[in-house]
C-alpha angles and dihedrals in degrees: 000000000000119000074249106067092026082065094040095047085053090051095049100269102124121159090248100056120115102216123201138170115265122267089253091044125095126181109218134171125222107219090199105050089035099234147099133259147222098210111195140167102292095342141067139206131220106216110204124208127340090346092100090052084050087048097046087057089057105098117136091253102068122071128234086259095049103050088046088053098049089052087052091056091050093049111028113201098011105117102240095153103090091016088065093042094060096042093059089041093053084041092050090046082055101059090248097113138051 
């Protein structure tokens, strides 16, 4: 187990969670800047790179693991595992996730 998924286990993130967005939350894209958004009440958030794709994947029916292993297909050697695993943690610390 890597130092990774031992922190985002402490912070909720197991392989067998479920994440959605919060009820509040909307993903949205912007067709004229090109990216996805986080859309709150009174407050959005730009999502850069591939964030928006992890996001997408978040919804409520695919486990932690699955979702991880679908990015991996997507994008072959890149090391998604812990990266995704951050970045739902940090979602999650937000109030993003449930």
């Amino acid at each position: 187990m890597t130092d990774a998924v031992r922190a985002t286990e402490d912070d909720g993130v197991r392989p067998d969670w479920r994440p959605a967005l919060a009820r509040s939350v909307i993903l949205r894209h912007d067709p004229v800047r090109g990216v996805d958004l986080l859309v709150l009440p009174e407050r959005v958030v730009v999502l850069r790179g591939s964030a928006g794709s992890v996001v997408a994947l978040c919804d409520g029916e695919r486990e932690v693991t699955v979702i991880i292993g679908e990015l991996g297909r997507r994008h072959p050697g890149a090391p998604v595992a812990d990266d995704v695993l951050r970045f739902l943690a940090d979602l999650r610390a937000q109030g993003w996730l449930r």
